[in-house]
N, C-alpha and C positions, 0 to 999 in steps of 0.2 A: 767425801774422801778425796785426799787429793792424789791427781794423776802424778804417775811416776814412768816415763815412757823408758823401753828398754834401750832404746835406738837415739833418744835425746842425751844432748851436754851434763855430766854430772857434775860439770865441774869446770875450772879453765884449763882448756887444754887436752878433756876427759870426752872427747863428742866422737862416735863411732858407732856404724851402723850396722847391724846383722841383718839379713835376709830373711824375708820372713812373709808366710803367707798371707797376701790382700784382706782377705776375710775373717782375721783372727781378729776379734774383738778382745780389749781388756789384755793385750800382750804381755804386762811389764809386768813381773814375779813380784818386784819387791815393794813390802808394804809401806805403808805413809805414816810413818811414827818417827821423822826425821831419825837424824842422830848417824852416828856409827853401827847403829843396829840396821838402817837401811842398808848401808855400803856390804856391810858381813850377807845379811841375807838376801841379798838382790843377787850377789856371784853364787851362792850357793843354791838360791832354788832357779837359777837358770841353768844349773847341769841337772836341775831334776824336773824340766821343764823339754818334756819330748819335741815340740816344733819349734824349740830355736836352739837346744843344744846341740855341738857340734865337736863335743870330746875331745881329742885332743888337738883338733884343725883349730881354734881359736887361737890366734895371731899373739904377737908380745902387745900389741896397740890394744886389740879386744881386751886383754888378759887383765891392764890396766881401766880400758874405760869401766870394767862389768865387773870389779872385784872380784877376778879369779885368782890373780895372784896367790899362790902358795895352795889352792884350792888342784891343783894341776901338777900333776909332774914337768918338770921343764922343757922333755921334747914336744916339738911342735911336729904332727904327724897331718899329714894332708889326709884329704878324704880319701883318695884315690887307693893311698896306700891302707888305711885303714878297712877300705874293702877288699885288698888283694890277703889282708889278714884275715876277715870274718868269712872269705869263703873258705880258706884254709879250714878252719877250723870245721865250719860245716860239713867239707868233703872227708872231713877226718871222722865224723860220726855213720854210725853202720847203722842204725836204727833211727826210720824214718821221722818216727814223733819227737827224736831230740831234735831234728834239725827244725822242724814248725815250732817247738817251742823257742830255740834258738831264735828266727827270726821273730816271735812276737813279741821277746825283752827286747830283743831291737829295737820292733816299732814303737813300745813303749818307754825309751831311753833315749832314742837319737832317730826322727821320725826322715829327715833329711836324707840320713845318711841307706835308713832301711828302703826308702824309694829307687834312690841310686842303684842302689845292688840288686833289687827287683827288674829295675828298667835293664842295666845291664846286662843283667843276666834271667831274663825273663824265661827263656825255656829250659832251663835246668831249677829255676826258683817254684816256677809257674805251679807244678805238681805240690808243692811243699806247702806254698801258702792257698792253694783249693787243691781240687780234687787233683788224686785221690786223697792226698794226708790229711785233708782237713776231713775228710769220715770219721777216721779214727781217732783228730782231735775232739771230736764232739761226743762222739761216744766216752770220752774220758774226759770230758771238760772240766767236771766238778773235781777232779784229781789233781788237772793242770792247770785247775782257776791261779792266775796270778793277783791281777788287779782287774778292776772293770773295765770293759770296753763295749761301745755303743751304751743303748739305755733299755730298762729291764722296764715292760707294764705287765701287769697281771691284774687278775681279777679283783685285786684288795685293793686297787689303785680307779674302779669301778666309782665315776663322777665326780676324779679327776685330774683325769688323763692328761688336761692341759694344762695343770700346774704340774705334772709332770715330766711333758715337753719340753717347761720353760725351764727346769733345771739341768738341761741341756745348755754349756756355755757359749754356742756358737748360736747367732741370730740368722745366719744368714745362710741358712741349708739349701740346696740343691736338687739335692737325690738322698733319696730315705730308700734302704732295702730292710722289706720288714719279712720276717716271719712267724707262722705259731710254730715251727719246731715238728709238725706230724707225720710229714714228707721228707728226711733230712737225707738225700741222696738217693741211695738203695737203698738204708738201714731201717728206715722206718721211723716211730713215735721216738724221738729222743729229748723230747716238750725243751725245758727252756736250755738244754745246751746244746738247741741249735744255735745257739747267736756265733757262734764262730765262722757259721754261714756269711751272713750278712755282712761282718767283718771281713772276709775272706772276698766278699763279691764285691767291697769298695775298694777293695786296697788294689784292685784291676781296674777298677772306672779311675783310679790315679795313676796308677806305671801304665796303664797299657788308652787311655782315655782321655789324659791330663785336667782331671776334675780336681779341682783343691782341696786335698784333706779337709780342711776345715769345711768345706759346703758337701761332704757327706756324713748321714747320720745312720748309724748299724740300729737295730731296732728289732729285740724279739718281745712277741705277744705272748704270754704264762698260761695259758687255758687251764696247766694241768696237763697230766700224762697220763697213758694207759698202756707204759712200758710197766710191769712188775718188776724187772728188775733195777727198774731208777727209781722206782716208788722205795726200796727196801734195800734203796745205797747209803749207806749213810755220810758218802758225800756230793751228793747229788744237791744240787744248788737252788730248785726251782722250787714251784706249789706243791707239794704229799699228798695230791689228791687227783681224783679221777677229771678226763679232761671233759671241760665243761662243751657240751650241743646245744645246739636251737636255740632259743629266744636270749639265753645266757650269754651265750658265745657271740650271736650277731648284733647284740646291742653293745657291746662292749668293742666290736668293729666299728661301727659307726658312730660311737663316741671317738674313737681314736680319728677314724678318716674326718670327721668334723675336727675336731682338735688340731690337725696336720694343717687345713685348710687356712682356719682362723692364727693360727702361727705362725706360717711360714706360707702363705698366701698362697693364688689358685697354680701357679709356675711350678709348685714344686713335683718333681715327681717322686711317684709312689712306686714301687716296684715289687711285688707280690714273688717272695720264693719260699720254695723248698713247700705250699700249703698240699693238704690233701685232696687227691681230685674231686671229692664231692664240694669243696671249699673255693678250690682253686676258680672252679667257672663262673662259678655263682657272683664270686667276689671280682671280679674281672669284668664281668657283663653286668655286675649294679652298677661299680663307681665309674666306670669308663665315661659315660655320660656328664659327672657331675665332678672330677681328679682326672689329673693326667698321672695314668697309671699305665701299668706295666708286667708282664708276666714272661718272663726269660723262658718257661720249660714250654710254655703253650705258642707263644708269637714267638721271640727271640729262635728258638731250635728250628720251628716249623719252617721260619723264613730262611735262614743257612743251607738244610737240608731243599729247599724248594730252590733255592737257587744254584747250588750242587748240580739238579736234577735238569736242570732248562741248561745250562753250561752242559753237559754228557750229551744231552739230546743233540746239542749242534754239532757232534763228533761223529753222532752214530746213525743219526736222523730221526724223522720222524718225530711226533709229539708225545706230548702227556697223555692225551686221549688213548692212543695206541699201545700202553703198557697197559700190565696189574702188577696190584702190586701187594705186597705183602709182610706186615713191622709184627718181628717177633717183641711183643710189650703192648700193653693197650693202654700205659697210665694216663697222666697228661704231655707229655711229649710226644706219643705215639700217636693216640688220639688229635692233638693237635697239629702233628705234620698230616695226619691224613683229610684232615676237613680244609688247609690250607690248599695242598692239590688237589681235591674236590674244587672248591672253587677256583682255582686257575683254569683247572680244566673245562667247566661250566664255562668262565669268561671268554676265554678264547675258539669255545666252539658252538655258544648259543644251545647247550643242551642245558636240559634241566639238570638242578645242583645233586638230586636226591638219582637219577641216573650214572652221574659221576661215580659216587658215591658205591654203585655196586661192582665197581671196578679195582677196587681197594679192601682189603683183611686183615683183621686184627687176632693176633695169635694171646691174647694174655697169659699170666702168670702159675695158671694152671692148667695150663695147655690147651685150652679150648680157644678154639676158631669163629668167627663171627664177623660179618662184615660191618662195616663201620659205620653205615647209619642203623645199626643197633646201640652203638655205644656215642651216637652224635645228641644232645639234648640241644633243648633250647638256647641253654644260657654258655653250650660252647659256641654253637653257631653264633652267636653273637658275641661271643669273647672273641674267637679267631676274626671274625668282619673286623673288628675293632682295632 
């Protein structure tokens, strides 16, 4: 097939570049069937071409090199102003879930322009595109499914996972945030419409991290659910069946963490959210060894709140040794801030780690009390070392 580049001379006199992200492989919209059929469809699937559209900010000069002509209304609106509009409109919506679907036609129309107004205005957006809104968007995902975004495996895709992968149009990934959906905030099993997670987690490793859209990949794993009430939605998107355990479930992990490997090589990281804590550790302290991987609620929290904690201490005095301490929640965040101060405390005082340890309580979810080398296993102690 022959190349047709977006940013190449169409013509004499036709040569004009759009901005566009490094890592975007196969950028140019329009197909290779010469003729006038290229000129009409190259302007038109580049406004339906989210990483290089730019709406009504394309120039008289673009508007010519890229066949927009007549495709555009005449005024030329910069970006600037086209965001002083789109907030408008958002701060004019009362009901939070309009304005997250609001920005996800965004993302999915004019990716440029949805970063900008992220970046800009990141603490008033910040809420809308994660937490809290994004709860509620995934709890109604399958209501507010528009188009796809990130990539769907499940268990019917069992042996081959990596032709899976491969239908993925970016080669050049960076950061994968995966999840199965069992853990999706507070809410609980909401199986495959957590991917709005993952979505939600990249679109901050770009405004707030400056990783290129294109080198990250959103990723939910299908096991299955063991919500009734998404088993018997009948727009519920994912598997109708009970979420698969054991031997089921972790071979189907480790065909994927193989498949990641061999795809996109050993750099890439892996980043484990939203899994359930019998899941979370286990999977943390297998591959940490053999993937550069990653756990936001276990290391990421632990480590913010741990350094929170040493910052107060040089205010008030005195160390970590010399509190108790006590996290109403024992999930995987609580539990993992507490094995992380466990061992600081250990380190910096030469006592034993399992000593530490009874200096710290864990209040869980049904109000029982327990100190935390009751709820420390193997495979956290060595997910937190890691």
């Amino acid at each position: 097939m022959a190349e047709c580049e977006l940013n190449s001379a169409t013509g004499p006199g036709r040569a004009a570049t759009l901005d566009q992200d490094p890592g975007t492989e196969a950028a140019s919209p329009c197909p290779a069937n010469g003729g006038s059929d290229v000129n009409a469809q190259s302007g038109h699937q580049l406004l339906r071409d989210p990483r290089h559209n730019k709406g009504l900010a394309f120039s008289e000069a673009e508007r010519d090199a890229h066949y927009l002509r007549g495709l555009l209304p005449p005024a030329i609106v910069s970006q600037e102003h086209q965001e002083k509009k789109i907030m408008h409109n958002l701060r004019s919506y009362t009901v939070p879930l309009h304005r997250y679907i609001a920005m996800m036609d965004l993302q999915e129309r004019n990716e440029r322009l949805f970063y900008k107004l992220l970046i800009d205005n990141v603490e008033e957006l910040l809420p809308v595109v994660y937490t809290p809104v994004v709860g509620e968007a995934c709890q109604k995902y399958g209501s507010i499914y528009r188009r796809p975004q990130g990539l769907y495996i499940s268990l019917k895709d069992k042996g081959k996972v990596l032709e899976v992968l491969k239908n993925w149009p970016e080669r050049s990934i960076q950061v994968i945030v995966v999840t199965d959906g069992e853990r999706i905030l507070g809410l609980g099993d909401l199986g495959c419409q957590g991917m709005g997670i993952p979505v939600g987690k990249l679109s901050l490793y770009t405004a707030l991290g400056g990783v290129r859209p294109s080198a990250c990949l959103p990723i939910t794993i299908d096991v299955g659910t063991n919500n009734e009430t998404l088993l018997n939605d009948e727009y519920y998107i994912g598997l109708r069946q009970r979420r698969a355990t054991g031997e089921e479930y972790h071979e189907l992990l480790q065909e994927f963490m193989n498949a990641v490997k061999q795809n996109y090589g050993e750099k890439v990281l892996v980043q484990f959210e939203d899994f359930a804590n019998h899941n979370a550790f286990d999977l943390l302290a297998k591959y940490s060894k053999s993937h550069l991987v990653f756990n936001d609620d276990i290391q990421g929290t632990a480590s913010v709140v741990l350094a929170g904690l040493l910052a107060a201490l040089r205010m008030i005095g005195g160390g970590l040794v010399d509190q108790t301490y006590l996290f109403l929640g024992a999930g995987e965040a609580g539990t993992g801030i507490a094995e992380l101060i466990a061992l600081e405390m250990s380190k910096h005082t030469e006592l034993p780690v399992d000593d530490c340890r009874k200096k710290i309580w864990l209040v869980d979810s049904k109000g029982s009390a327990c100190r935390v080398q009751e709820r420390v296993s193997a495979a956290l102690q060595e997910a937190v070392r890691s």
